[in-house]
MIVEX-730872 format. One line per 5 residues: their letters; for each residue x, y, z of C-alpha. Coordinates in pm, 1 decimal, padded with zeros to 6 digits. Layout:
A	X Y Z; ... .
END
This chain:
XXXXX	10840.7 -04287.9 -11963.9; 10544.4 -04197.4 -12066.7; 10350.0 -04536.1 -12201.2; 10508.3 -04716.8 -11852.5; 10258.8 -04535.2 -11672.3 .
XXXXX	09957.7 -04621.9 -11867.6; 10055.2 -04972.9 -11788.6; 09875.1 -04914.0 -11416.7; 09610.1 -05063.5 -11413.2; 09277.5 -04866.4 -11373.7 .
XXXXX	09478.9 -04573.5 -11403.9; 09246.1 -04254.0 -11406.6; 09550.9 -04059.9 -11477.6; 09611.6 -04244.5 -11766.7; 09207.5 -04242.0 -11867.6 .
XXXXX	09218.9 -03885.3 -11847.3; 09524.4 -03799.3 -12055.8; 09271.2 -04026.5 -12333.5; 08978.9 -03786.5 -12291.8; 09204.6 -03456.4 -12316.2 .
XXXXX	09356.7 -03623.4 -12632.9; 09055.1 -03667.2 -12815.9; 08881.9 -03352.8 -12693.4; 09163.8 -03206.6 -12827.2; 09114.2 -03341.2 -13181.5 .
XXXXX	08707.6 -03282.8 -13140.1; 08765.7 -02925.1 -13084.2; 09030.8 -02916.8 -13388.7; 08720.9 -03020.4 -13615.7; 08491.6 -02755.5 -13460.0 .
XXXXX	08680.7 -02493.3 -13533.0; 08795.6 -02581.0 -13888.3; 08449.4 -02739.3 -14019.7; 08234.8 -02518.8 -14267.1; 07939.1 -02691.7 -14161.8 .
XXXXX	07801.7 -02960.3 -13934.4; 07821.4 -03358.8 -14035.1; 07455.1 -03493.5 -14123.0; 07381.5 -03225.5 -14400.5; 07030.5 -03087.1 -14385.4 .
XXXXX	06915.3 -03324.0 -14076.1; 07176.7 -03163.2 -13883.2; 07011.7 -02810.0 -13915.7; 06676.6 -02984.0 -13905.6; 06728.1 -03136.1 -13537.1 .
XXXXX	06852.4 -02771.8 -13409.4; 06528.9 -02664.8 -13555.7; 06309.7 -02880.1 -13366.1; 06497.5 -02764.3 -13032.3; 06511.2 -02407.5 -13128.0 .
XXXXX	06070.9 -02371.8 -13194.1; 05950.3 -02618.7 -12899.8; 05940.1 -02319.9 -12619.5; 05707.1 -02189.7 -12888.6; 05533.0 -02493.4 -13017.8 .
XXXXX	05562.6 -02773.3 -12718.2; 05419.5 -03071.2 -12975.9; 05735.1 -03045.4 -13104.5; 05846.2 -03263.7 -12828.9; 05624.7 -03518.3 -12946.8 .
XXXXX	05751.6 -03541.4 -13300.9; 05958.8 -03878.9 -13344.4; 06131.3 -03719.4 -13656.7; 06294.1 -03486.3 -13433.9; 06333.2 -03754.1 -13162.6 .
XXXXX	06167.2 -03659.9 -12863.2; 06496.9 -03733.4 -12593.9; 06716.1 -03520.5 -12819.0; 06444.3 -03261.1 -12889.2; 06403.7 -03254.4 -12484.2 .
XXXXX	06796.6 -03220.7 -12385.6; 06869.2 -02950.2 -12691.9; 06606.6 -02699.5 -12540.2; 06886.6 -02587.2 -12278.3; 07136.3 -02537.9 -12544.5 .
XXXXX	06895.6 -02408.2 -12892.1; 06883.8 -02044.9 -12759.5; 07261.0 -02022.0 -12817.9; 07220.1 -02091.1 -13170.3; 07409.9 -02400.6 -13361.1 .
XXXXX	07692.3 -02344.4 -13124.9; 07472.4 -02445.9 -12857.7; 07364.1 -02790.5 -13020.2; 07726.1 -02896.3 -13142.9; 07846.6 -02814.8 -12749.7 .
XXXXX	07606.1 -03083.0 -12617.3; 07704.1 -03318.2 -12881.8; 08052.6 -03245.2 -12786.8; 07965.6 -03372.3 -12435.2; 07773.8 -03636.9 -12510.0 .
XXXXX	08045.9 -03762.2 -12717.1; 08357.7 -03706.1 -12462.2; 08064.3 -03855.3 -12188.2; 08014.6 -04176.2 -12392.0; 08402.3 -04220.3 -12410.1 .
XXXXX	08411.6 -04191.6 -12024.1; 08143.9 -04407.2 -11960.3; 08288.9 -04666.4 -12185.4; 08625.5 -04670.7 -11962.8; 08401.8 -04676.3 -11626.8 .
XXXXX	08223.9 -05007.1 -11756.0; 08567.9 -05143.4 -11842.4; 08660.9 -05054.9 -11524.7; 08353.4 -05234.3 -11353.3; 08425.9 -05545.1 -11597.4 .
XXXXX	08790.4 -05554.6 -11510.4; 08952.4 -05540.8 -11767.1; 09328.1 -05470.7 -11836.8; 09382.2 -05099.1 -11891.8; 09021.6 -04988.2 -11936.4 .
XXXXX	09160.6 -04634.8 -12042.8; 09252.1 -04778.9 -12449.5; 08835.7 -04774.2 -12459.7; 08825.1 -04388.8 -12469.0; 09015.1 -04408.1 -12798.7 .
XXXXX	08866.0 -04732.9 -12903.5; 08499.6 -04534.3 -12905.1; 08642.2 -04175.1 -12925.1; 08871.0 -04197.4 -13238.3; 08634.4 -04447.0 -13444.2 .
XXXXX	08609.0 -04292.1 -13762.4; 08229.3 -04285.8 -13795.6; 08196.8 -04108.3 -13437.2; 08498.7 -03910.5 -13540.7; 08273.3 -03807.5 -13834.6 .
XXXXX	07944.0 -03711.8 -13635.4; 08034.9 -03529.4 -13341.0; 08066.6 -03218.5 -13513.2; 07674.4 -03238.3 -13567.4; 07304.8 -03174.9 -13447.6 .
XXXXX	07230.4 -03544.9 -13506.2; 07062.5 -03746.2 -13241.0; 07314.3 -04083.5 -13299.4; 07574.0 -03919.8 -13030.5; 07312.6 -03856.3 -12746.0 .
XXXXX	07218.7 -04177.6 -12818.0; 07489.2 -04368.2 -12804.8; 07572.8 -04205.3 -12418.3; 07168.7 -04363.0 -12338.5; 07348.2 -04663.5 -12454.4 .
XXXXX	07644.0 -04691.8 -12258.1; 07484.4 -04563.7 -11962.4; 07246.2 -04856.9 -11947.3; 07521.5 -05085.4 -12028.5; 07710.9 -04894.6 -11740.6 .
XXXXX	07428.6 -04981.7 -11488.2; 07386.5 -05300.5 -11623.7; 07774.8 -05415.8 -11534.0; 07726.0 -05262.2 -11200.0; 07411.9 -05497.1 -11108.3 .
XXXXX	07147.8 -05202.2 -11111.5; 06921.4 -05376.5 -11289.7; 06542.5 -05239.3 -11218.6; 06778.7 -04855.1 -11303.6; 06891.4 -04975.9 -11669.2 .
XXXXX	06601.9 -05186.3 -11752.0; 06410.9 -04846.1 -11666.7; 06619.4 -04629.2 -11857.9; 06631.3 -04895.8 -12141.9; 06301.6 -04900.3 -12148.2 .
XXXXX	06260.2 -04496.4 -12329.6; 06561.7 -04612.7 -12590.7; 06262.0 -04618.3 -12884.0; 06188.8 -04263.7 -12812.1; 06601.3 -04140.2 -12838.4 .
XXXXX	06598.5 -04313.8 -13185.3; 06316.8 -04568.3 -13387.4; 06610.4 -04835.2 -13375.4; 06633.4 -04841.3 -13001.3; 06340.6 -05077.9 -13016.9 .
XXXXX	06585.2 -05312.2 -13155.9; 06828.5 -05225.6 -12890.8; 06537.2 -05281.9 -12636.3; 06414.6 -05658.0 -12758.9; 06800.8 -05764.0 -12763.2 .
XXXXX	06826.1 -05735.0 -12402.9; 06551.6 -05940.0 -12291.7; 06763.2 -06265.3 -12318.5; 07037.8 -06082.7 -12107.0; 06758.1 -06030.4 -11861.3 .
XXXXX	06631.9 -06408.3 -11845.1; 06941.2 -06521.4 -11823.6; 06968.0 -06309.1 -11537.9; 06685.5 -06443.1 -11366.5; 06518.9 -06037.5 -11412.3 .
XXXXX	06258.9 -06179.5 -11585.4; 06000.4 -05963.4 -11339.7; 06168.2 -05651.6 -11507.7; 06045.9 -05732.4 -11855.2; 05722.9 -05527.1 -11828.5 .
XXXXX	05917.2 -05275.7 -11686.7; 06203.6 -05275.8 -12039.5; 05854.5 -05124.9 -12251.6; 05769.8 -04859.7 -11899.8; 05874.4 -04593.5 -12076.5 .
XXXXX	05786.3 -04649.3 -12444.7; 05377.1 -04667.1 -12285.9; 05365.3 -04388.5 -12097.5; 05497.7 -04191.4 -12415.0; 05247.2 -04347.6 -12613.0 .
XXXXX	04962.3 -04321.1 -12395.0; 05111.2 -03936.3 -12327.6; 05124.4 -03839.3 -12684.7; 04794.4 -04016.8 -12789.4; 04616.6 -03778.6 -12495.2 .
XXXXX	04846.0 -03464.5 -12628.3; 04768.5 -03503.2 -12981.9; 04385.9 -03642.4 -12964.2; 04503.3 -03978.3 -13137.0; 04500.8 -04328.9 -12979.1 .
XXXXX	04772.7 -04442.9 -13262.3; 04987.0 -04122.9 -13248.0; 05288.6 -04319.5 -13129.8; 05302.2 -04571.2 -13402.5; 05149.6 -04405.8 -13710.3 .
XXXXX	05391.2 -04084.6 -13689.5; 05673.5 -04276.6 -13644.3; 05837.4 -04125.9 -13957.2; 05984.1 -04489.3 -14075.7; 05654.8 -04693.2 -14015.1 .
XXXXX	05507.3 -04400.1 -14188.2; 05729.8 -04434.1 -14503.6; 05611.0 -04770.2 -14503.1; 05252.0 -04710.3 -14512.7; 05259.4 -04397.3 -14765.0 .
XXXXX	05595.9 -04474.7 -14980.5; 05594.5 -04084.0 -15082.6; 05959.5 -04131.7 -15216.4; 06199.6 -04462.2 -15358.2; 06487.4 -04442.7 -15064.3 .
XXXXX	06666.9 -04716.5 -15217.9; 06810.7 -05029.4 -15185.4; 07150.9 -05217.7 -15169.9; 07385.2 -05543.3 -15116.2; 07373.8 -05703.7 -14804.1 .
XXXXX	07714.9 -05682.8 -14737.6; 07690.4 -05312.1 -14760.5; 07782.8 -05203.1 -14416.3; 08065.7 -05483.2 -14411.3; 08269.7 -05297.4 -14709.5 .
XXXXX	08196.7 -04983.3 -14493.1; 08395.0 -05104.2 -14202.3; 08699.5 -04898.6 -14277.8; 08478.5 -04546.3 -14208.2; 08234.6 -04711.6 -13968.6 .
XXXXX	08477.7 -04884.7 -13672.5; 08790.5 -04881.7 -13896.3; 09010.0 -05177.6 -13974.7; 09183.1 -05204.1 -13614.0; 08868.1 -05207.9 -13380.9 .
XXXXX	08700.9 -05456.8 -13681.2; 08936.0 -05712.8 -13657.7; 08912.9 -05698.6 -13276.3; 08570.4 -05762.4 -13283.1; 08581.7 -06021.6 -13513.7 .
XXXXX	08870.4 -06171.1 -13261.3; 08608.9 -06109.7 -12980.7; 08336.6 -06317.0 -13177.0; 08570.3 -06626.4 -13192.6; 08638.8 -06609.0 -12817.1 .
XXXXX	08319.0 -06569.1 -12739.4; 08226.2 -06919.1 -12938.0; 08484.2 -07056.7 -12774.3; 08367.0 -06939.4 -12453.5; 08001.5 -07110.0 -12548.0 .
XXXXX	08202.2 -07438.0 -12614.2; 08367.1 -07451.7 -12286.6; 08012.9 -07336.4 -12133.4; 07903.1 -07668.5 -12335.5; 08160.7 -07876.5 -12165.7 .
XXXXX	08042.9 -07719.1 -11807.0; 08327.9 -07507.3 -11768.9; 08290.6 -07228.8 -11484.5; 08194.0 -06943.3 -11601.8; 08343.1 -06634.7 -11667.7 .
XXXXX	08181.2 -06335.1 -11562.0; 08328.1 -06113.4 -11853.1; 08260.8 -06301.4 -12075.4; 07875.4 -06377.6 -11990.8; 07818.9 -06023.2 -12031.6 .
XXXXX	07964.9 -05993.0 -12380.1; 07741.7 -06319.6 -12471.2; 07442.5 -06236.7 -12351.1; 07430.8 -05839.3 -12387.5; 07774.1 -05683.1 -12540.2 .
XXXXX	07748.4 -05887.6 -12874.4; 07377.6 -05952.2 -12907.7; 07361.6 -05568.6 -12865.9; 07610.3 -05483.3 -13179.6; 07443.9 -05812.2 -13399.6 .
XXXXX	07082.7 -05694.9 -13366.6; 07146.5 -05356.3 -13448.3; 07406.3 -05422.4 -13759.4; 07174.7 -05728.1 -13900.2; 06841.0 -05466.4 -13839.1 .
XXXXX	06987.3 -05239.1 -14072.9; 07110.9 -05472.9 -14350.0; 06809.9 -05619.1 -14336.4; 06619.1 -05301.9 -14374.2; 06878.9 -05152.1 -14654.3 .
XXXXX	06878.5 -05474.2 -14854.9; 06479.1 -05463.6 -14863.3; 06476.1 -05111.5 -14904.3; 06214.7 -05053.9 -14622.8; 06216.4 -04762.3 -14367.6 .
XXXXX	06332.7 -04535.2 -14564.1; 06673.4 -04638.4 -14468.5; 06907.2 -04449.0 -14719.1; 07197.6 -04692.4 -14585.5; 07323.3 -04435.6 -14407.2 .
XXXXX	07593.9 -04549.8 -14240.2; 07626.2 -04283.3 -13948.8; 07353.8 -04470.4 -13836.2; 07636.3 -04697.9 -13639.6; 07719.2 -04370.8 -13364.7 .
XXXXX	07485.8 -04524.9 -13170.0; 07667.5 -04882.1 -13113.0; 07989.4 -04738.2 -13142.7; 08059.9 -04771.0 -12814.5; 07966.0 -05120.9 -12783.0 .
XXXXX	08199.5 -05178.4 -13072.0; 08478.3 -05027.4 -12826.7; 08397.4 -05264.8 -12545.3; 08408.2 -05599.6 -12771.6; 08752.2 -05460.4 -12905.1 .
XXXXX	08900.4 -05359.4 -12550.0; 08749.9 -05721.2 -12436.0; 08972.6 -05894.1 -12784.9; 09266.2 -05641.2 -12616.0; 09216.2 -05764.9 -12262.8 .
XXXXX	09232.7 -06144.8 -12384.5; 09567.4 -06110.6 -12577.1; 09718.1 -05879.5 -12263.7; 09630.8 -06167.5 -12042.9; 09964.8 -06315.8 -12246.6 .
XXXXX	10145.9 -06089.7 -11995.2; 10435.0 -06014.9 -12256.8; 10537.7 -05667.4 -12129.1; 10735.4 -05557.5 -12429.1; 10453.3 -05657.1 -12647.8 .
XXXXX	10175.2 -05507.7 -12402.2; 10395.7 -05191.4 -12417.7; 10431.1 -05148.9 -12750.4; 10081.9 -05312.1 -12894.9; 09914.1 -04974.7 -12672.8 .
XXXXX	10143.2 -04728.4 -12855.9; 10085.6 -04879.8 -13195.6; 09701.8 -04901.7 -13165.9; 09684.2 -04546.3 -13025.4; 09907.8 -04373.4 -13307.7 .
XXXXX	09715.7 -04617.9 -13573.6; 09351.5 -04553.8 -13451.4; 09477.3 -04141.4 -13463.2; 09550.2 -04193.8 -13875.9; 09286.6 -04387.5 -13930.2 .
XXXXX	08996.9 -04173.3 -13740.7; 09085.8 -03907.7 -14012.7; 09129.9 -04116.2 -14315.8; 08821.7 -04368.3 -14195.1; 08619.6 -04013.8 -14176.6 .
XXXXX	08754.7 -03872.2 -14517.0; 08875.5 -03580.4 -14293.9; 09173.3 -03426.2 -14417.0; 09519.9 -03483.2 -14176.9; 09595.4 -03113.8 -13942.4 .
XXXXX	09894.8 -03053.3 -14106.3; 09696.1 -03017.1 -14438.6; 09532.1 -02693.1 -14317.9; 09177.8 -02783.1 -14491.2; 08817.4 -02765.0 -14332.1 .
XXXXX	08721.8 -03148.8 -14222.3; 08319.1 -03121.6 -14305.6; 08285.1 -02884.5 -14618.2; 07944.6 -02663.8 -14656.4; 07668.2 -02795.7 -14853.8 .
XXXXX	07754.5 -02801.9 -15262.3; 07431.9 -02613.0 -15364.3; 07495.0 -02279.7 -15077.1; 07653.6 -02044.3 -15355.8; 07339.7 -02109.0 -15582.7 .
XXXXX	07065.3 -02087.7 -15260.3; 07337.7 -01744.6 -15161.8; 07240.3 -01641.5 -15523.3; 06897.1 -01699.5 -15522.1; 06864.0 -01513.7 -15183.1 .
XXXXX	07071.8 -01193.7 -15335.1; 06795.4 -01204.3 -15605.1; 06501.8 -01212.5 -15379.4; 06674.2 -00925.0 -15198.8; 06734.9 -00752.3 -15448.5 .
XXXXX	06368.5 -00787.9 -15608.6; 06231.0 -00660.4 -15261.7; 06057.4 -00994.2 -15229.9; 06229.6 -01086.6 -14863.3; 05905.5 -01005.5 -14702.7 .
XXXXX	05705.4 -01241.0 -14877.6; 05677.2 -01611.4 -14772.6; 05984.7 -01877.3 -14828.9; 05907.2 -02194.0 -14944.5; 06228.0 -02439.4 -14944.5 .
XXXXX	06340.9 -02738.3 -14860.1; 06689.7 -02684.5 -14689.1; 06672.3 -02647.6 -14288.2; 06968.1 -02477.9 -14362.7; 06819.1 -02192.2 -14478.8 .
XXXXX	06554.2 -02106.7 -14149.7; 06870.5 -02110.4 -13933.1; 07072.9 -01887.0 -14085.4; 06805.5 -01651.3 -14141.7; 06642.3 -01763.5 -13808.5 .
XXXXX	06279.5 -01737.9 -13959.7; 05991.4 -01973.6 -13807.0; 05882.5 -02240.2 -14034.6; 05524.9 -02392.6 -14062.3; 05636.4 -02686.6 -13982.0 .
XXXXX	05745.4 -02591.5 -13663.2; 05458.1 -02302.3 -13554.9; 05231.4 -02373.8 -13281.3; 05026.1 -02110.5 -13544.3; 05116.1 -02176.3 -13895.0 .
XXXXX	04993.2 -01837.3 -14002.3; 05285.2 -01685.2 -13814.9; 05548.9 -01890.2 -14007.7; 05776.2 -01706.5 -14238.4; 05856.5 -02043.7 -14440.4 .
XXXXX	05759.3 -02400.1 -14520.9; 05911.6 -02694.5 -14692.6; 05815.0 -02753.2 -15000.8; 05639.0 -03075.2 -14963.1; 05389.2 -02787.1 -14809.0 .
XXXXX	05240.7 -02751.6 -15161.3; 04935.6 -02969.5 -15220.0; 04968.3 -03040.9 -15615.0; 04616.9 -03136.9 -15661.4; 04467.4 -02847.9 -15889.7 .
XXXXX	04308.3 -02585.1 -15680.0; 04430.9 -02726.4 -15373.1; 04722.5 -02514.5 -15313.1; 04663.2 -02331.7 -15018.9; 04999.6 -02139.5 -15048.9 .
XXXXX	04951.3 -01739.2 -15024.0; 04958.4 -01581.9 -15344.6; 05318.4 -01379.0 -15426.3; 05507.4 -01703.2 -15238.5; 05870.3 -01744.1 -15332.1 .
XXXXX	06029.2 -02069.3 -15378.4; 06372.8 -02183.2 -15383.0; 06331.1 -02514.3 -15554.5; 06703.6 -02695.0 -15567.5; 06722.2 -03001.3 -15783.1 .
XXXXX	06837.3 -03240.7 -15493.2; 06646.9 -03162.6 -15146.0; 06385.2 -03036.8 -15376.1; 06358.0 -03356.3 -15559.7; 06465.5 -03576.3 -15318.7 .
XXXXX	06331.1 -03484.2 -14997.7; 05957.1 -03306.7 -15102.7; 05967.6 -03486.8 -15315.0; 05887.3 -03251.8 -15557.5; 06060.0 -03292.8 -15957.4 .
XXXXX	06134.1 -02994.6 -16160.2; 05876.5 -03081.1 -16428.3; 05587.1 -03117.5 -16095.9; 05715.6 -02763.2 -15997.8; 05633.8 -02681.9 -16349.6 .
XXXXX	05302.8 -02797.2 -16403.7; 05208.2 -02613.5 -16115.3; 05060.9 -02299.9 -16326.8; 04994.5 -02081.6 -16033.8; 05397.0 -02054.0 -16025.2 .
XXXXX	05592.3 -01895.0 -16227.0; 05985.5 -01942.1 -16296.7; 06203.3 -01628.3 -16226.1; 06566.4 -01738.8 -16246.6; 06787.9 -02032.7 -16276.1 .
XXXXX	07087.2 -02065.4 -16063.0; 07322.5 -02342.0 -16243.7; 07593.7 -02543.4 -16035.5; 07951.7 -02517.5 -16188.9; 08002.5 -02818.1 -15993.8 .
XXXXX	07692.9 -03090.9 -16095.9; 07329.3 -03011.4 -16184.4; 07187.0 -03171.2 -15941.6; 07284.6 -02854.0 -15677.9; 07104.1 -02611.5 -15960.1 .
XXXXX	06907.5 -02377.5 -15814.5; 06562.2 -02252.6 -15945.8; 06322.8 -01929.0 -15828.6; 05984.3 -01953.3 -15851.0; 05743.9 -01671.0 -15751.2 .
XXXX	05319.2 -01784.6 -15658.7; 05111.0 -01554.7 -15882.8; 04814.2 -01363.0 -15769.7; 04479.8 -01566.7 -15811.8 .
END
């Protein structure tokens, strides 16, 4: 029978069963999705990768994330495609990482972690992307990786660039140093911020300023300017999103993990021997997943860092989430019931397959409907770019503010150019508003939609308005909601 053979333990045959399985259903989203997960940053990212051979400092930009910027060059020149393969990999690598370190912590059939990280709903929701959370989360488990396998100067190295694969990672970073001491590594700790000052000192040489690092760091930079309100929200905002984040089965695990864990402190208290499994969910596992889900509920219920409460954020712990629930799975195992052990890794596996698609608000196979849906506003920016063909005015500059639109019609942006003259488009946050600072060139067409536009330039419809250099050739209304309206403005001769 099928299941009794899982039951071996370690069984590779049985891990790699797992990882066909959810390749299977990754590839199943690929080639059903309209578009990528992550909106507009998804298109942004590929663009970042796709103009560095042309415009190296590109590397250095911490919007684009400099690791993910680095490891896309390979795969830009094939276009999206390219971007959403390494993804792909990353992805299907973090899931087979996470069953090597619960292979290296023992624990009963490490192969249940591949779908306890690979059918989560919120990864299940992001690999179809260009976002930098998947590549992230395999930096993750790889340091964990070396970490369980006692190569500690190799993960405190490699843990030591996490701020430069995403801003968060320097939470990631001062969570391990306890792990570390407790370790007795406390030599390594200058080496856990290595690679963070090199970059720094790197970049300041690069770009000519001694603060580069810190001041362009695109949240610490929302902080200082505040160009736009990126709201605010409850603090228990990421706990009622549990059902498309880990989903209800690997949630209550966890939570079952944090009570054994306790308990493991008490017994620790009462000079119990220690467990070796269960030191490194104290000390790294769990502080790892806390720091990192208390950093951004902090952050959303201040409304600092521009945070959005986005909650794909959470790709990047997700598979630290897997390794508390497989650890909450390896306690209760340790029971020994076989007909319950049997039956408990059927049940999880066929529940954690409904729930990846419900938890992700992807539509079931059998219901023969795209999973990720193109943007709302496309058939008004698709009319709007029928009317500037049709008014011969394809030539003339493109000012937007949907990435979107530069891939598909594969045009260098400004923001992007080594040589800004060269650039066929910029965003629209381009446009300096102060009167008779525009340095836009005259006959400039822009596509100004009523949310990127206003959101993300931030530029409002009335601001677009007073701007009396520009005048208003068409409007484009949504049949869906105004805010995807669409509106064509055309830069008059001076």
């Amino acid at each position: 029978m099928f299941f009794n053979k899982l039951t071996v333990h370690r069984n590779s045959n049985a891990a790699i069963l797992a990882i066909a399985a959810v390749a299977i259903t990754y590839f199943y989203i690929w080639i059903t999705a309209q578009n990528p997960a992550g909106g507009q940053d998804s298109w942004n990212h590929f663009l970042y990768a796709r103009w560095a051979y042309q415009n190296p400092k590109l590397l250095l930009d911490q919007w684009g994330k400099p690791f993910f910027t680095l490891i896309a060059l390979p795969f830009a020149p094939f276009g999206l495609n390219g971007v959403y393969l390494l993804n792909f990999m990353a992805t299907l690598g973090t899931a087979w990482i996470c069953y090597l370190t619960g292979r290296k912590l023992a624990m009963r059939n490490p192969w249940l972690l591949i779908f306890l990280f690979g059918w989560q709903p919120i990864v299940f929701a992001n690999v179809h992307s260009s976002l930098t959370e998947p590549t992230n989360a395999l930096v993750l488990i790889f340091i964990c990786y070396l970490f369980v396998s006692h190569k500690f100067i190799a993960a405190t190295f490699f843990a030591s660039f996490l701020p430069l694969v995403r801003s968060e990672g320097l939470i990631l970073l001062i969570s391990i140093i306890p792990f570390l001491l407790v370790r007795g590594q406390w030599k390594l700790l200058p080496l856990l911020f290595s690679g963070t000052i090199v970059f720094a000192i790197f970049a300041a040489i690069v770009s000519g300023e001694l603060t580069y690092f810190f001041y362009h760091n695109p949240y610490i930079n929302h902080e200082l300017h505040g160009r736009f309100d990126p709201g605010s929200g409850s603090l228990f905002h990421y706990v009622r999103a549990q059902r498309e984040i880990t989903g209800i089965i690997i949630t209550s695990l966890i939570i079952i993990s944090i009570f054994i864990v306790f308990y493991y402190v008490v017994l620790r208290v009462k000079k119990k021997t220690p467990n070796e499994m269960s030191q490194y969910m104290l000390w790294l596992f769990l502080p790892l997943f806390s720091s990192f889900f208390l950093a951004h509920t902090f952050i959303w219920y201040t409304g600092t860092m521009g945070s959005h409460g986005l909650i794909r954020v959470f790709v990047v712990v997700a598979p630290i989430a897997a390794i508390l629930a497989q650890f909450a799975l390896d306690r209760l195992m340790s029971y020994n019931i076989r007909r319950v052990n049997q039956s408990l890794k059927f049940v999880l596996i066929s529940v954690m397959f409904f729930l990846a698609f419900s938890g992700s608000k992807f539509p079931y196979p059998w219901k023969n409907e795209p999973p990720i849906l193109e943007y709302p506003g496309m058939p008004q920016i698709r009319g709007a770019l029928a009317f500037i063909q049709k008014e011969n005015l394809s030539q003339h500059i493109l000012i937007h503010q949907i990435p979107e639109l530069d891939v598909d019609l594969d045009i260098l942006n400004g923001h992007f150019a080594k040589d800004p003259s060269k650039a066929k488009s910029f965003y629209l946050w381009s446009i300096d508003k102060r009167p008779g600072k525009d340095w836009m060139p005259d006959s400039s067409v822009v596509i100004w939609d009523n949310f990127h536009g206003r959101r993300d330039a931030p530029m409002s419809l009335q601001e677009m308005r007073n701007l009396k250099q520009y005048k208003e050739l068409k409007y484009f209304p949504s049949l869906v909601d105004t805010i995807y309206d669409v509106r064509l403005f055309l830069k008059l001769k001076q």
